[in-house]
N, C-alpha and C positions, 0 to 999 in steps of 0.2 A: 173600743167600740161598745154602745150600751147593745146589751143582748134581748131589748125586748125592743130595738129600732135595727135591724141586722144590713146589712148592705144587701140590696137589690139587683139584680142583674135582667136588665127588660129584650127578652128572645121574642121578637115577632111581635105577636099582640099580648105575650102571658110575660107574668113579673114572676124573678124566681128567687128567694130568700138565702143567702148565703151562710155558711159557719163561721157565727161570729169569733171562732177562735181556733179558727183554723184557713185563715180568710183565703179563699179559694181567688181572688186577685193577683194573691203574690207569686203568685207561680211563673208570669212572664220575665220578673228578676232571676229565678234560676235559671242557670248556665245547666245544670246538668239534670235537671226536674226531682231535685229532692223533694221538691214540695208538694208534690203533684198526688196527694193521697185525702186530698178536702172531699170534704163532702157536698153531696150535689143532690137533691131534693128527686125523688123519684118522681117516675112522670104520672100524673093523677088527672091528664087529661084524655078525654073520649077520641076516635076518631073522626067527628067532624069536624074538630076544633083545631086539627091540625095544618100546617101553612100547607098553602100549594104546590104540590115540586111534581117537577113529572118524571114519577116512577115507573120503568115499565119493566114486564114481565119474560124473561127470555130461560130458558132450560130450566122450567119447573119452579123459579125461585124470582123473586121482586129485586129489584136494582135500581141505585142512583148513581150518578157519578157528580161530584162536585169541586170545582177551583177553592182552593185553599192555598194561601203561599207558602214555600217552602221552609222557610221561616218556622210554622209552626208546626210542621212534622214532630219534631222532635217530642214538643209539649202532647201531639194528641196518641204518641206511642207508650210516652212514659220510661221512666226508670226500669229500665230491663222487661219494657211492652208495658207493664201496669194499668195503664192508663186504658190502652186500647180493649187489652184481657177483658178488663173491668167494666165497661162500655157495651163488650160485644156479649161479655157475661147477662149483663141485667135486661139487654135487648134481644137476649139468641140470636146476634146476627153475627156477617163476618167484615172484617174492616179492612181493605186493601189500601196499603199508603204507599206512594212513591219512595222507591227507595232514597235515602240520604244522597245531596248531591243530584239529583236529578228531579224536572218536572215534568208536572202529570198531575192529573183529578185521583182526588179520593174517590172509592167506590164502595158504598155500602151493600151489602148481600143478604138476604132475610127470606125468610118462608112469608111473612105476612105484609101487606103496604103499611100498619101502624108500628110495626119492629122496625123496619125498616127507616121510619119519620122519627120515632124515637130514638135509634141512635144517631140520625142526623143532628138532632138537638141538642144532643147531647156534646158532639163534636163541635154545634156551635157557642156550645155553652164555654168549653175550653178555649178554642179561639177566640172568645170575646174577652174574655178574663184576662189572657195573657195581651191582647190587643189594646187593654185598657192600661195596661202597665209600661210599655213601649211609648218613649217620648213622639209627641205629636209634630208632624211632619208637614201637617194640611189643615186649613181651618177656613167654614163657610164663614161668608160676609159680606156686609151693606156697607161699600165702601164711601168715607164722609166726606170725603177730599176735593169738593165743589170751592171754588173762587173765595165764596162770600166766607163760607163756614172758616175756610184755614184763613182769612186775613182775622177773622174773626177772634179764631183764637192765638193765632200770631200776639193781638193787642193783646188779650189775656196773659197770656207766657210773659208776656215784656213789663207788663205791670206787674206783675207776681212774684215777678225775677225781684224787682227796683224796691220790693216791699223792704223794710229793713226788720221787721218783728217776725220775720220766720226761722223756727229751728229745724236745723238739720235738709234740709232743700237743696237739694244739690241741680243748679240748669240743666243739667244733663239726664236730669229724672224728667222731660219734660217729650212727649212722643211728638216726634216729626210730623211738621203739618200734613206734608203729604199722604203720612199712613195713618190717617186716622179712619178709620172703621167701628162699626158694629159686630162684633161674634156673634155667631147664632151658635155656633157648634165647632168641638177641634177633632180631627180625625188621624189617625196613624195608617198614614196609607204605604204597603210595603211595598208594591211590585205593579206594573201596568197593570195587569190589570186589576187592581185596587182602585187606581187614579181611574182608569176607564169606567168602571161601572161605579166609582162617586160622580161622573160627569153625567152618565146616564141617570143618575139619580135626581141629579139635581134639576136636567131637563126635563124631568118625570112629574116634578113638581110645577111646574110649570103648568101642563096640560091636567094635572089630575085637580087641583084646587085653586091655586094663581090668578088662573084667569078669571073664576068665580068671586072671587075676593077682591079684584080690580072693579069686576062689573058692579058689585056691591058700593062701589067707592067712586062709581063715575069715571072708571078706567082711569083712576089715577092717586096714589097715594103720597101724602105729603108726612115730613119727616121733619120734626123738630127738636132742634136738640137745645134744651133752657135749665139749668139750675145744676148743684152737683151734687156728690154723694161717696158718701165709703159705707166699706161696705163692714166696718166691724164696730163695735164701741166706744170705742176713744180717739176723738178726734188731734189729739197732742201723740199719737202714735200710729202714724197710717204709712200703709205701704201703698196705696192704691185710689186714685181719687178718679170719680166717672162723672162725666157729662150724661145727664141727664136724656133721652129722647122718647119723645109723646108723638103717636100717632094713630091716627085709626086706619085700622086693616093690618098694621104690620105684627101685631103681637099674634094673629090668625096666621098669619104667612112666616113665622120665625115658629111658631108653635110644629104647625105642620111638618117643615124642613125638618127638625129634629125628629118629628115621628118618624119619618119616613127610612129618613137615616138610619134609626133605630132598627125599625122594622126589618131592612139588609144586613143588619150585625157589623155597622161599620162604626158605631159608636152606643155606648149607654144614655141612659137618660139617670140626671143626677140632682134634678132640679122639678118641678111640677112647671115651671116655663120657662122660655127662654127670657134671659135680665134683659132687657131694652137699655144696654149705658155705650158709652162710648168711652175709652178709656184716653185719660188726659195725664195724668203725671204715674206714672211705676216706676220704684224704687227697687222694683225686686230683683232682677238679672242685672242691676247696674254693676256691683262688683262682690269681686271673690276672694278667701283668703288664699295665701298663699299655696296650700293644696289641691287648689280649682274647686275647694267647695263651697257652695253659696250660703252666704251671710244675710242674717235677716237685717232688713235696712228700714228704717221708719224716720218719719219727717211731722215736724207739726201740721198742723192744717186747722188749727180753729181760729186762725186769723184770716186765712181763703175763706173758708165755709162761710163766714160770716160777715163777709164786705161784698164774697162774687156766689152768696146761694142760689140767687136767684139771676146770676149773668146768661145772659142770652146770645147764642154764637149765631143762630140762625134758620130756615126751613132749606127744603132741598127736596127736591121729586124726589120718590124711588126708583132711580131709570135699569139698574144692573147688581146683580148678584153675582159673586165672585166664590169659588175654589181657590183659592191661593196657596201660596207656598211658605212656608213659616220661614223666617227668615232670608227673605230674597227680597231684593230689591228690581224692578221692573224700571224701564226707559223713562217713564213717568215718576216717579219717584214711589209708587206704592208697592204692592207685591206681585211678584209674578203670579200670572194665574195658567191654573192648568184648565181653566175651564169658567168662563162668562157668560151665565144666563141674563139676555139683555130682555128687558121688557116692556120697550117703544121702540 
């Protein structure tokens, strides 16, 4: 990692700079929190800058209590408490975790409301870190899978197939009509209620911006998806080819989704916006070597890029926004959802 670009970690509405060399991410790979001694940027913000939470005051002293899944116990106690010590040290508070094996809210304890916020932050500093390191489980999306769009690229796939000048192209690198979507964002959701208050979220969006961005748009936004794209330098070596999609209002309403997300610590922001592609051929999870470890796979593409740059699959309303499940397949052929915000 270059140390004068550090990895980011976005808590709320503040961005927090990480040890480039000591990367306080890898800590959800430990099994037993050896790692857990990174360093974590002291808090250098005022009290009115801090989130909203409602702390109230009961025997003399400020209190929170907050859902954290059980899961992450472990990471916010630390290697023989370290973690928690450390926390409760730089905040003068006291930190009550559910014992191992059993559920329950964390409860933070502090003489002040700013001790108090600050070690919450701090706890969700660790939780996001290790949350970001946990294979994703859940992923928003603008699913593409209207009529016109999949006969569309149906013809694509079959013509592309039939080409004779492609290396390395394996049919089976080509994504099911059915599932083709837009990502806006992937999420690692552990426990209900993970899944519950990502649904709330996403209904959240709905009412707080959505509707304003519809009205902007004459209550209705249209989605195009025309031309392709990779996303590295050499088109004779691609893992990953995207359909192209042009819209207005949608890069405001993928934009948002992600703050919002952000803003509940249920995902980082890793990008300045969300890519508008739709993904059309991956080679990446196609296969594995014998060990179950995954093989980097590449395929030519500068005979596609340059006959179908500018192929056209088609428009499509925006009628619904999905929660889906990563790797599931739904009665419909796309993915199950734990949660569809419809928006006609």
């Amino acid at each position: 990692m270059d140390i004068l670009k550090p990895e980011i970690l976005q808590i709320g509405k503040r961005m927090y700079r990480l040890n480039s060399y000591r990367n306080y991410s890898q800590i959800a790979n430990q099994k037993h929190e050896n790692d857990l001694k990174s360093y974590v940027e002291e808090d250098l913000y005022s009290e009115d800058e801090f989130e909203e939470r409602e702390i109230t005051f009961k025997n003399g002293q400020f209190e929170y209590s907050f859902h954290i899944p059980s899961l992450f116990y472990s990471h916010i106690i630390g290697t023989k408490g370290t973690t928690k010590k450390r926390i409760e040290s730089q905040t003068n508070t006291r930190i009550i975790v559910p014992k191992l094996g059993t559920q329950g809210d964390i409860t933070v304890l502090g003489k002040s409301r700013s001790n108090v916020n600050s070690a919450c932050r701090k706890i969700d500093l660790v939780v996001l870190a290790s949350r970001s390191k946990i294979p994703s489980t859940h992923f928003v999306n603008v699913p593409f899978n209207n009529t016109a769009i999949m006969e569309s690229y149906k013809r694509f796939r079959n013509e592309v197939i039939t080409h004779q000048n492609l290396t390395g192209l394996d049919p089976n690198f080509f994504i099911q009509p059915e599932k083709l979507h837009l990502t806006l964002t992937v999420l690692s959701l552990i426990d209900d209620n993970d899944r519950l208050m990502a649904s709330q979220i996403l209904n959240e969006c709905e009412k707080t911006f959505i509707r304003q961005i519809l009205k902007k748009n004459d209550g209705e936004i249209y989605l195009h998806l025309k031309g392709l794209e990779i996303m590295n330098d050499d088109p004779s070596s691609v893992e990953v080819l995207y359909g192209v999609v042009k819209s207005e209002g949608l890069q405001e309403i993928a934009d948002g989704i992600l703050d919002l997300f952000c803003k509940n610590n249920l995902t980082q922001r890793k990008t300045d916006n969300v890519k508008l592609h739709v993904t059309l051929i991956n080679s990446k999870f196609s296969q594995k070597d014998d060990d179950n470890t995954q093989r980097r796979i590449t395929f030519d593409a500068k005979d596609i890029l340059q006959k179908y740059i500018d192929y056209d699959f088609g428009i499509q309303k925006l009628h619904e926004i999905h929660l889906s499940q990563r790797f599931s397949t739904g009665s419909d052929g796309f993915y199950e959802a734990t949660s569809i915000l419809k928006l006609y």
